[in-house]
SEPA-378117 format. One line per 2 residues: their letters; for each residue x, y, z of N, C-alpha, C. Coordinates in steps of 0.1 Angstrom, whole numbers. Last residue first. Layout:
# residues N
a = X,Y,Z,X,Y,Z,X,Y,Z  ...
# end
This chain:
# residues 381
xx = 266,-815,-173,275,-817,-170,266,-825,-160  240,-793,-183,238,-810,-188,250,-817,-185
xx = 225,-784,-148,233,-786,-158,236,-795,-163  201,-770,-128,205,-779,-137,213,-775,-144
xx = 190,-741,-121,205,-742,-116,213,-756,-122  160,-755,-121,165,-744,-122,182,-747,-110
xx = 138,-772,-119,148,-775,-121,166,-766,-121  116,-762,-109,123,-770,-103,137,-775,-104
xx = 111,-745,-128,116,-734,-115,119,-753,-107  100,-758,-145,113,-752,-151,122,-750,-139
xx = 80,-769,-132,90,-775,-145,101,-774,-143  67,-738,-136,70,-751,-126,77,-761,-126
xx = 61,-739,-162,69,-727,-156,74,-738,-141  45,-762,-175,58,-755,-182,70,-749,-169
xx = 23,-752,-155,29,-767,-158,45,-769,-160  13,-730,-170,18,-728,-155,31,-740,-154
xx = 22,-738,-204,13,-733,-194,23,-733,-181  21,-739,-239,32,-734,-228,21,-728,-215
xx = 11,-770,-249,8,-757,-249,16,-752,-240  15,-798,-256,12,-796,-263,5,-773,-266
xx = 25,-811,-232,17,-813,-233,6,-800,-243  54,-809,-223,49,-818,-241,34,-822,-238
xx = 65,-794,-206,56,-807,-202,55,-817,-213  74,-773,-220,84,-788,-215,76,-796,-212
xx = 74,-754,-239,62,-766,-240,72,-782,-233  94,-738,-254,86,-740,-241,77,-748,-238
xx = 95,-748,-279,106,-749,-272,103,-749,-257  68,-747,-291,72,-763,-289,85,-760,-282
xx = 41,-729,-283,58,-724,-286,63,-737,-285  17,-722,-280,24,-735,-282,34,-736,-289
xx = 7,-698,-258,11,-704,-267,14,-719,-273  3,-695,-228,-7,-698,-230,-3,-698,-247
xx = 35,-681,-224,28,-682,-221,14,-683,-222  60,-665,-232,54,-676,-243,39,-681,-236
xx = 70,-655,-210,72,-646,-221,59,-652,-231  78,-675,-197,65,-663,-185,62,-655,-203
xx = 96,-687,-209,83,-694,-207,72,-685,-201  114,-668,-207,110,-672,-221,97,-681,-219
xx = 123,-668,-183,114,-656,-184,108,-658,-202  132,-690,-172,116,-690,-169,112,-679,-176
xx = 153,-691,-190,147,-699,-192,130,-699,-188  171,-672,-175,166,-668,-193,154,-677,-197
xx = 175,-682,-153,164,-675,-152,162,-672,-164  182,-716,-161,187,-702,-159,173,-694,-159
xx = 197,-750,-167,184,-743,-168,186,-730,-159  218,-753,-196,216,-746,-179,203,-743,-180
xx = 227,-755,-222,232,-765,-214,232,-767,-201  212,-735,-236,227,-732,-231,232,-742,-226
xx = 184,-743,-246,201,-750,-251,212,-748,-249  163,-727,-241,172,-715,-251,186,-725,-254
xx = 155,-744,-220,143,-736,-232,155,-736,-242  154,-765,-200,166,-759,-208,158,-753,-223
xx = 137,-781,-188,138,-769,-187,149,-759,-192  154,-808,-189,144,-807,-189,143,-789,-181
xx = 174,-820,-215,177,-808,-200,163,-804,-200  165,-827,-236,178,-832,-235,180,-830,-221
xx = 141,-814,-240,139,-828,-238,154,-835,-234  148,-789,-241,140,-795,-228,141,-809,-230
xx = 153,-787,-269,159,-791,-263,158,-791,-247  131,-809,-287,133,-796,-286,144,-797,-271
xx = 118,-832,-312,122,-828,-298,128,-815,-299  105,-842,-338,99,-830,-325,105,-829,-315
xx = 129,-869,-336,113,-858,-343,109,-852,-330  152,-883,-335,146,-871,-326,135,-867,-331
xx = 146,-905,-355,150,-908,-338,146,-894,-327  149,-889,-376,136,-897,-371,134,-902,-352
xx = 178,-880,-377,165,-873,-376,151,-878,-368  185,-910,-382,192,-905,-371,175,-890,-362
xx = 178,-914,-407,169,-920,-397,174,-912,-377  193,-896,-419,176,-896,-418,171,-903,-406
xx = 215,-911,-415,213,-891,-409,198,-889,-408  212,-932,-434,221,-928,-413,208,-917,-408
xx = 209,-922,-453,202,-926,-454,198,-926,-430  236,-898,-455,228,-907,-460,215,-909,-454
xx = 266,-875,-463,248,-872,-456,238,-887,-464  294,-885,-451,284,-884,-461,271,-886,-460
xx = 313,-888,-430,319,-878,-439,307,-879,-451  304,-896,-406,310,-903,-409,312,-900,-425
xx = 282,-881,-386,300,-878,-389,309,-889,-395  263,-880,-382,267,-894,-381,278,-890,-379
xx = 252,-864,-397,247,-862,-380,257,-871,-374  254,-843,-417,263,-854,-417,262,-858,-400
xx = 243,-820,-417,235,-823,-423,243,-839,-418  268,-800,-413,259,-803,-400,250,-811,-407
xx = 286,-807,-434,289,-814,-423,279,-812,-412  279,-816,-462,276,-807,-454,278,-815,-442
xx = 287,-835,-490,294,-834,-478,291,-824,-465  260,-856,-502,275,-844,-503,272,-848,-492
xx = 239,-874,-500,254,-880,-512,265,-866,-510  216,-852,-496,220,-866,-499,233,-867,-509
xx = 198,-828,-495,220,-829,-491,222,-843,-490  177,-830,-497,181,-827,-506,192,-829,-503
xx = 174,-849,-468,166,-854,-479,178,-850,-489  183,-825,-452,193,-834,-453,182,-844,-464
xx = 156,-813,-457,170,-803,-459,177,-816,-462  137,-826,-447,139,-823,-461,150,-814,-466
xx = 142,-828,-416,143,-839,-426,146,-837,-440  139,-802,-414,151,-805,-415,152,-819,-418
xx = 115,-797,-417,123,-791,-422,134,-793,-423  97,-810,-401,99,-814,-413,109,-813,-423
xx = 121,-810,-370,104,-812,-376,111,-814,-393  132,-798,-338,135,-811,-347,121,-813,-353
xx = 143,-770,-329,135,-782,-322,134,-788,-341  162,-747,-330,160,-754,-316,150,-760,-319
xx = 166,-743,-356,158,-736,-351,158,-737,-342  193,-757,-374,194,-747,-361,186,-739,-357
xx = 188,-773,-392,186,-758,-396,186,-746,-386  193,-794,-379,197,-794,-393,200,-777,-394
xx = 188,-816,-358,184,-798,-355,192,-796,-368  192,-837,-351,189,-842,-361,182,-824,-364
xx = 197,-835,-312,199,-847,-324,191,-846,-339  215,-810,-303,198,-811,-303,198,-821,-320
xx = 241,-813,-314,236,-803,-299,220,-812,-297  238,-819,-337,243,-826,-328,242,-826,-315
xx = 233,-796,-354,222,-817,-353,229,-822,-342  242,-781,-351,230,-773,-341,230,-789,-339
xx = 280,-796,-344,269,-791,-345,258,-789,-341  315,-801,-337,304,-798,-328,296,-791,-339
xx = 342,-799,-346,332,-804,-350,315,-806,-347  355,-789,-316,353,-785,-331,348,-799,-336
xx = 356,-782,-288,346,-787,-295,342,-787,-310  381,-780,-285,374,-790,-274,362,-796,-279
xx = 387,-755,-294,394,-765,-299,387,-782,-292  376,-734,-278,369,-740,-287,375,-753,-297
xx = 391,-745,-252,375,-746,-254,372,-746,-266  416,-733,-264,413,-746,-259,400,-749,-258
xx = 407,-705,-264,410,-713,-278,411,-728,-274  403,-696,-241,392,-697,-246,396,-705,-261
xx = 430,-698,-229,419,-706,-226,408,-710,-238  442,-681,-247,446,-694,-248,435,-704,-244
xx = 415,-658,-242,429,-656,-248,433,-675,-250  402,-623,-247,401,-634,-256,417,-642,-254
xx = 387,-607,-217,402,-611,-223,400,-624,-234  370,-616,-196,374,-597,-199,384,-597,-212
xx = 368,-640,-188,378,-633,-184,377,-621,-186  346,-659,-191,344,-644,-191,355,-639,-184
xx = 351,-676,-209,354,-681,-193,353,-670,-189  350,-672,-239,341,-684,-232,344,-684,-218
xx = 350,-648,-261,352,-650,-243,348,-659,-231  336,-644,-279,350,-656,-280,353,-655,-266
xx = 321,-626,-272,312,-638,-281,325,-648,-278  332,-601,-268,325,-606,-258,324,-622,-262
xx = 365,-591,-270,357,-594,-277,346,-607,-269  391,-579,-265,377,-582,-253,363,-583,-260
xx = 421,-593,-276,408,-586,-275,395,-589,-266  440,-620,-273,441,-606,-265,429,-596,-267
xx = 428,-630,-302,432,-635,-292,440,-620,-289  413,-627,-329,407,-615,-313,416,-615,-306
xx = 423,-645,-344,419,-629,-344,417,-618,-338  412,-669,-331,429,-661,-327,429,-649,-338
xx = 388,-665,-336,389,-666,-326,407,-662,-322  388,-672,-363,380,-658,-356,383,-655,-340
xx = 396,-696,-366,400,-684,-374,398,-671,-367  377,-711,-351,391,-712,-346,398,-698,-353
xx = 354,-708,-371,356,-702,-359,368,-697,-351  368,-718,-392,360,-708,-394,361,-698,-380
xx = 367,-748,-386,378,-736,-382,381,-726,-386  343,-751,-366,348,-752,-376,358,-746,-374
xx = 311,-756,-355,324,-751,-347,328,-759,-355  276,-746,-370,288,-756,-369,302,-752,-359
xx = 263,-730,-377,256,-742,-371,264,-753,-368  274,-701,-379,268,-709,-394,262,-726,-389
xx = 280,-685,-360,267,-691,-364,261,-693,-376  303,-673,-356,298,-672,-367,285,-674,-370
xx = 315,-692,-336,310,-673,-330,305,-669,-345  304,-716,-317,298,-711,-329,300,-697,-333
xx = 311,-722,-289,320,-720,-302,317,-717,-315  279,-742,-278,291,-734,-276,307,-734,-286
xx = 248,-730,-294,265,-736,-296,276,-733,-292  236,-711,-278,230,-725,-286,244,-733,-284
xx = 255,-689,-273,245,-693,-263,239,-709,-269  269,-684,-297,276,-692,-287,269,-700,-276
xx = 258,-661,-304,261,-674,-312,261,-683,-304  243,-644,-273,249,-645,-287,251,-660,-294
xx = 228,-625,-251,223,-633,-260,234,-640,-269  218,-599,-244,227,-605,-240,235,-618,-248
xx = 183,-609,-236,194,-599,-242,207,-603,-238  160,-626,-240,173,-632,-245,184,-621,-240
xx = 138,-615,-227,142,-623,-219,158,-628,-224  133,-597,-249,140,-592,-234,140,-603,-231
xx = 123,-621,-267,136,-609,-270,147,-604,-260  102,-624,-253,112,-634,-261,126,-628,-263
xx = 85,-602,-260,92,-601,-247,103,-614,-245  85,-596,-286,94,-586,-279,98,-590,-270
xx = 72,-618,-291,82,-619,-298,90,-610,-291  49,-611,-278,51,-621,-276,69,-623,-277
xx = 37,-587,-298,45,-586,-280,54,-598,-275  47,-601,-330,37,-592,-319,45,-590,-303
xx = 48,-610,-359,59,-604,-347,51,-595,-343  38,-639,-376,36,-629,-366,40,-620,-360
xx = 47,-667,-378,43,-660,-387,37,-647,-384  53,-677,-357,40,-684,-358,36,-673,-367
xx = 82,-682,-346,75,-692,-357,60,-691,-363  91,-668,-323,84,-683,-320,78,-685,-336
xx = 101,-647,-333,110,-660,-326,105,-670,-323  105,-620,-354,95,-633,-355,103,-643,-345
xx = 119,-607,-371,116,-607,-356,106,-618,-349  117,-606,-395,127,-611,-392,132,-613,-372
xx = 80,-606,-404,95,-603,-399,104,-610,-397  48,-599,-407,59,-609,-409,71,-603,-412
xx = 33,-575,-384,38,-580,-396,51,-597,-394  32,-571,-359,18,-568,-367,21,-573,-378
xx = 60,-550,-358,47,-559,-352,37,-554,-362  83,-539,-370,77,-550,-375,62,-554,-368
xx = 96,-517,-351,93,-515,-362,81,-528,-373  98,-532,-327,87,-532,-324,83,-521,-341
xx = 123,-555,-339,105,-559,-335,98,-551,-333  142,-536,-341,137,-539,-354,119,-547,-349
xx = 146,-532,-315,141,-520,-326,134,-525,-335  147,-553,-303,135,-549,-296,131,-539,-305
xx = 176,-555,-316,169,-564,-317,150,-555,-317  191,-532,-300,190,-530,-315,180,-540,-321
xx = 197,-545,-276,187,-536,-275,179,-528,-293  202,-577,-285,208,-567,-284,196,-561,-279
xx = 218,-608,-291,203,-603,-287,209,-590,-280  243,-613,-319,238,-610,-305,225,-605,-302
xx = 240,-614,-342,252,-625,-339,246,-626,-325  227,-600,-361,240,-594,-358,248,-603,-347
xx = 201,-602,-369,212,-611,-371,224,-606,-373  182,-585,-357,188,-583,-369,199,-586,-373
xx = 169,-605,-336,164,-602,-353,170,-594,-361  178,-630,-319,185,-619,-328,178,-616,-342
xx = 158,-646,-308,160,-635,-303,166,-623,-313  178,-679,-309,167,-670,-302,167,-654,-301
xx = 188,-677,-339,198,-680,-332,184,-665,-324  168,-684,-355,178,-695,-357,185,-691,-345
xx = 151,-666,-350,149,-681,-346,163,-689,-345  155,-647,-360,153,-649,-350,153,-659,-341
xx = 156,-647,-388,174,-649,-381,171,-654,-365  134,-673,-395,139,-661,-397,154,-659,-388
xx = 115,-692,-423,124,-694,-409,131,-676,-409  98,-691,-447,93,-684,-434,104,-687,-423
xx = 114,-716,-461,107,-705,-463,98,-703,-445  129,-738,-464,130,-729,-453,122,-717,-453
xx = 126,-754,-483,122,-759,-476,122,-750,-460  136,-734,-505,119,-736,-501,115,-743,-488
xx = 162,-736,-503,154,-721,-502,141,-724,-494  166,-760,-509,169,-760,-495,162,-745,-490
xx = 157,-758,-539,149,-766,-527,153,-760,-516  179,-744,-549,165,-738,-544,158,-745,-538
xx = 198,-756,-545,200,-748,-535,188,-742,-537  189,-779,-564,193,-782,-548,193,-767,-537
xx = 195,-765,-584,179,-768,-576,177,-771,-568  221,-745,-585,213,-755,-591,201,-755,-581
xx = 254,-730,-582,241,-729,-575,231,-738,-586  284,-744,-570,272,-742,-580,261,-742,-576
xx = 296,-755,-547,305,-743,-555,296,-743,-569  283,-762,-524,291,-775,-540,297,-768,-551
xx = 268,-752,-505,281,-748,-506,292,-761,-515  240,-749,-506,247,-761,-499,262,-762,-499
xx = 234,-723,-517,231,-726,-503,240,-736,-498  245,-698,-533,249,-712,-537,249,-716,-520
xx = 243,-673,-534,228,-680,-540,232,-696,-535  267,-666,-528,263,-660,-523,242,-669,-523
xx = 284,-672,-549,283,-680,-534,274,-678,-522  280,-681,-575,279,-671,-569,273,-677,-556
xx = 286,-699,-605,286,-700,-587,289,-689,-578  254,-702,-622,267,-697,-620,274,-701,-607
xx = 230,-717,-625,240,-717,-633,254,-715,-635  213,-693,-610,214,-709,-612,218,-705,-627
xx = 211,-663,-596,223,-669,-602,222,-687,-609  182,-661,-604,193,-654,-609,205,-656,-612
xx = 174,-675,-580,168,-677,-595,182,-672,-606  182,-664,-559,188,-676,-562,184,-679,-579
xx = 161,-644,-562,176,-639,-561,184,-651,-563  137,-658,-557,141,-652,-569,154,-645,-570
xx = 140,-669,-530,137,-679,-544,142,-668,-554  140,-647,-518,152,-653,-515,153,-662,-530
xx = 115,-638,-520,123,-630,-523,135,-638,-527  100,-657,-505,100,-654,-518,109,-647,-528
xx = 125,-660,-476,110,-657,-484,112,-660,-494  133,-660,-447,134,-669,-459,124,-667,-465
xx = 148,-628,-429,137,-642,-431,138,-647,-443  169,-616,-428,169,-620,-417,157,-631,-417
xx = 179,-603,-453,171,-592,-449,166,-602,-436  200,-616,-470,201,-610,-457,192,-603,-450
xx = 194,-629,-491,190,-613,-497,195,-605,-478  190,-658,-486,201,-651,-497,203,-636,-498
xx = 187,-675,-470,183,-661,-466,193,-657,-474  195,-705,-467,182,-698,-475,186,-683,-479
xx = 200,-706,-431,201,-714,-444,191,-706,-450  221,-681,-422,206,-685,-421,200,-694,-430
xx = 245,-680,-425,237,-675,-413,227,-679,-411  249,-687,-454,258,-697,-440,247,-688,-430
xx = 234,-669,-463,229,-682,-465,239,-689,-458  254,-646,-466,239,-645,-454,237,-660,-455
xx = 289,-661,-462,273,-651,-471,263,-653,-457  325,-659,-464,313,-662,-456,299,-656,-465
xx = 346,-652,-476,336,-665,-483,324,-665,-477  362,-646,-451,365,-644,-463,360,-655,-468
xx = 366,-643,-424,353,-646,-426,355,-647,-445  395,-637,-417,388,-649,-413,376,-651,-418
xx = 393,-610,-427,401,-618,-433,398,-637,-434  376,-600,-404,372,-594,-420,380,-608,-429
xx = 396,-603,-385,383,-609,-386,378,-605,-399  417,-583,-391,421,-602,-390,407,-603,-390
xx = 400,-556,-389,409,-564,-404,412,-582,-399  401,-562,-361,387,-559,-371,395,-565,-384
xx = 428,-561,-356,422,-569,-347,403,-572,-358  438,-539,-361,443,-546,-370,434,-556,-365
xx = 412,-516,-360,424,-517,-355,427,-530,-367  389,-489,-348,392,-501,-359,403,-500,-359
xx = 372,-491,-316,383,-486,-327,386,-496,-337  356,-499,-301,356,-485,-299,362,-479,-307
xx = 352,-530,-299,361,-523,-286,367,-507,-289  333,-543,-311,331,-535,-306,337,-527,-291
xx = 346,-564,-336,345,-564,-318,339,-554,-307  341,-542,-355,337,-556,-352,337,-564,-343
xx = 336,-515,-367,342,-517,-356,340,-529,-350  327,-508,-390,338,-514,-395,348,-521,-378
xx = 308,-497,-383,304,-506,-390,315,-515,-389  322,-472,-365,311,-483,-357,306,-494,-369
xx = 348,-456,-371,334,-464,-375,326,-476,-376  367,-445,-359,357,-452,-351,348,-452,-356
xx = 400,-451,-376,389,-445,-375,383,-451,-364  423,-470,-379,425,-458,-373,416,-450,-367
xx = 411,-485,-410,416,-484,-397,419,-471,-395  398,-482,-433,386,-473,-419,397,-474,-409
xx = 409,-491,-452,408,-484,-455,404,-475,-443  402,-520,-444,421,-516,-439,417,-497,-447
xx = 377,-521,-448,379,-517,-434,399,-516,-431  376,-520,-477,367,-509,-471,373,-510,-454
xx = 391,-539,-483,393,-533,-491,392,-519,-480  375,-559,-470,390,-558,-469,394,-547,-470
xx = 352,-561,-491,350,-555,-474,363,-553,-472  366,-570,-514,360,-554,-512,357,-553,-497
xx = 364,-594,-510,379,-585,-508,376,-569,-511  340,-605,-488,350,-609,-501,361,-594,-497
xx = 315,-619,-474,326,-608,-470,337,-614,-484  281,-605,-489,292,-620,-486,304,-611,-485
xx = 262,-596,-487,257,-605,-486,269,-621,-483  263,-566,-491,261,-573,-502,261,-585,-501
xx = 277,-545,-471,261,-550,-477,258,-557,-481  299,-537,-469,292,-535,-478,278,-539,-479
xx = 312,-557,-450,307,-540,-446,302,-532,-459  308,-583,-432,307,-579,-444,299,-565,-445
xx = 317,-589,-409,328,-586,-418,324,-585,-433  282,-607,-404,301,-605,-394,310,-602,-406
xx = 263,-593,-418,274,-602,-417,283,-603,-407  244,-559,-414,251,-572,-423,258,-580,-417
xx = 213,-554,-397,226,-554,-401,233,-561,-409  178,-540,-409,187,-552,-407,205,-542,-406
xx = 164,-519,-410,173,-521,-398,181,-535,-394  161,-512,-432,163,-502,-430,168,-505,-416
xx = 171,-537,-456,159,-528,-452,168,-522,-436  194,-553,-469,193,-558,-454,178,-546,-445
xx = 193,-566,-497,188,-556,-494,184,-562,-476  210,-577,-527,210,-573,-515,202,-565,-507
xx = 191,-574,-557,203,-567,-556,196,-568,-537  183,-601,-574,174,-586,-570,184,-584,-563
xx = 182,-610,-611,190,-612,-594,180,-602,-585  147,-620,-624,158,-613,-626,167,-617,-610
xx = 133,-653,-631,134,-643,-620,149,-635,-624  112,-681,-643,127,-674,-645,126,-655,-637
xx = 90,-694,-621,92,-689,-636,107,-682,-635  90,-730,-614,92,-712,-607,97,-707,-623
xx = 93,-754,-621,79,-748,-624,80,-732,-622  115,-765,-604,113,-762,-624,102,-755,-625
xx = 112,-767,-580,119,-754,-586,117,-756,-601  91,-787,-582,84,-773,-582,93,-761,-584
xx = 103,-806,-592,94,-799,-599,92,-787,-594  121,-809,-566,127,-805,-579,114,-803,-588
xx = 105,-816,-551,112,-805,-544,121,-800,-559  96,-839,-560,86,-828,-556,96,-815,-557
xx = 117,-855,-555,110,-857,-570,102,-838,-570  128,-857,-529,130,-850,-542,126,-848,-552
xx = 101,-865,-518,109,-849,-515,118,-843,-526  101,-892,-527,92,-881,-531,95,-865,-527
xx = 124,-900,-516,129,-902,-531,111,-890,-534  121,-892,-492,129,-888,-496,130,-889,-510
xx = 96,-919,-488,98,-901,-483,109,-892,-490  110,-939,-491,102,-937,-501,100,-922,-498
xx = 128,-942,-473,136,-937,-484,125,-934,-497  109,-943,-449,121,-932,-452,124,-932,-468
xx = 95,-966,-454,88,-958,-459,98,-941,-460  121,-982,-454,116,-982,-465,106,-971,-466
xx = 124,-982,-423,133,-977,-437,126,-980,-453  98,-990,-417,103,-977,-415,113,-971,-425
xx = 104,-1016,-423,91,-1011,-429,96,-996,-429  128,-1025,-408,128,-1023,-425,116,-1016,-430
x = 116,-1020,-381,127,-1012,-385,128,-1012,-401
# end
């Protein structure tokens, strides 16, 4: 164990060393102005575009009540009401980079792009660039940029590539505009959005925040009171994502449930899952590496109010697991092995999708599917 910890903190003291030259080395970069391309969506409550819900969205949807404009229609119950304004109000601070660590420009993947839009603001605190949320953006939040490079919305929360919260039919749009290319549709990781990825997709529809985490309805990787906010916002609306007992009806119940699980994180769900891809690797060691000594509460696996030395090793304990390993055939972490589950492994098939790959025999095969179909109707209760 001391060998280990030692070669840990030797790991980390080189992550930083590294992870801070190389943002010194990035050459100085103008802002580059928002850009969600032609079929990303924006934010929960951020109806401008711009990456973060502030008092201009406010502004724009007490301006829409009455109307049926479907941007400003947030629960999508057909009308903008006072019900859309309380959620606009609840998300006040929110940015793309709570959605997707990194993804400063919202366009749903962590690129190059993102480094130079954060370039822009270091120095200031534009909340919007400012990843680890210390109310200044610095090299910390370009590291956490870098260390996410190529992750997409899809991943983070299976399926949703235009990170609108939910696996939709609007999803299959943006993938089959993208195949062939690197995207925001991208769900297995492999730098690619081909069929594979579509049928990943159809197997999620339906799909939302909450499917990974239950009470996540923001999917920032946490159940906060962020959520709690959002959630007696709706209370009485048929708002699908806060409807945990599928009543038809957001109401007391479902606030007790999410009251049940506040504090609840992705690291916690799936031990040391930092960046809420569903499965535990480099990435999120060197996330919580850079968030050493603050306060990020999903980075804080320990919960004992400061991302240390704990948390790393905590990480180490899970490397590479994925969450079959918690629920053997539990692909997608609902906490049920379900037919979403065989049809992501019939979907993934002859890949090495590490979420499907229950055997851990290193490729998603028959093995996988069989597995799964044994286990099927499992619950982690």
């Amino acid at each position: 164990m001391t060998r280990n910890l030692l070669i840990t903190i030797f790991s980390i003291s080189t992550a930083i060393t590294s992870g801070t030259a190389n943002a010194k080395g990035l050459a100085a970069a103008p802002s580059t102005a928002p850009n969600y391309g032609p079929y990303m969506t924006p934010i929960l409550g951020d109806l401008n575009s711009d990456c973060i819900v502030s008092s201009s969205d406010l502004r724009q949807i007490l301006r829409a009540v009455g109307s049926g404009t479907a941007t400003a229609d947030l629960n999508d119950d057909g009308a903008v009401n006072g019900v859309d304004v309380d959620m606009v109000v609840a998300q006040l601070g929110f940015t793309c980079s709570d959605r997707l660590m990194g993804d400063i420009n919202g366009d749903g993947i962590v690129s190059a792009t993102d480094i130079q839009a954060a370039l822009g603001g270091v120095g200031t605190s534009s909340p919007t660039s400012d990843v680890d949320g210390d109310g200044a953006v610095d090299s910390t939040d370009l590291q956490l940029i870098q260390v996410n490079l190529g992750a997409t919305a899809a991943s983070r929360i299976l399926g949703d590539a235009d990170g609108s919260g939910e696996v939709s039919s609007a999803d299959l749009t943006v993938a089959l505009a993208q195949q062939g290319q690197q995207g925001s549709a991208d769900c297995n990781g492999d730098g690619l959005v081909n069929e594979t990825d579509l049928n990943m997709i159809e197997a999620r529809l339906g799909a939302n925040t909450t499917s990974a985490l239950p009470g996540d309805l923001n999917g920032d990787r946490i159940v906060d009171t962020a959520d709690q906010d959002l959630l007696e916002a709706t209370l009485g609306a048929s708002w699908d994502r806060a409807d945990f007992d599928d009543s038809g009806t957001v109401g007391t119940a479902d606030l007790l449930t999410l009251l049940g699980v506040i504090g609840d994180s992705t690291a916690q769900i799936l031990l040391g899952d930092v960046n809420g891809d569903g499965w535990v690797n480099g990435a999120d060691l060197s996330a919580t590496a850079y968030l050493m000594s603050g306060q990020d509460p999903v980075a804080d696996i320990d919960g004992n109010g400061t991302v240390g030395v704990s948390d790393i090793l905590e990480i180490q304990q899970g490397f590479f697991a994925v969450y079959a390993d918690n629920l053997s055939g539990d692909v997608d972490g609902n906490c049920s092995v379900g037919e979403e589950d065989v049809a992501l492994i019939e979907a993934t098939m002859g890949t090495d999708w590490a979420q499907g790959d229950v055997t851990g025999d290193g490729a998603v095969t028959s093995s996988d599917l069989i597995s799964t179909l044994g286990n099927l109707g499992s619950t982690c209760q």
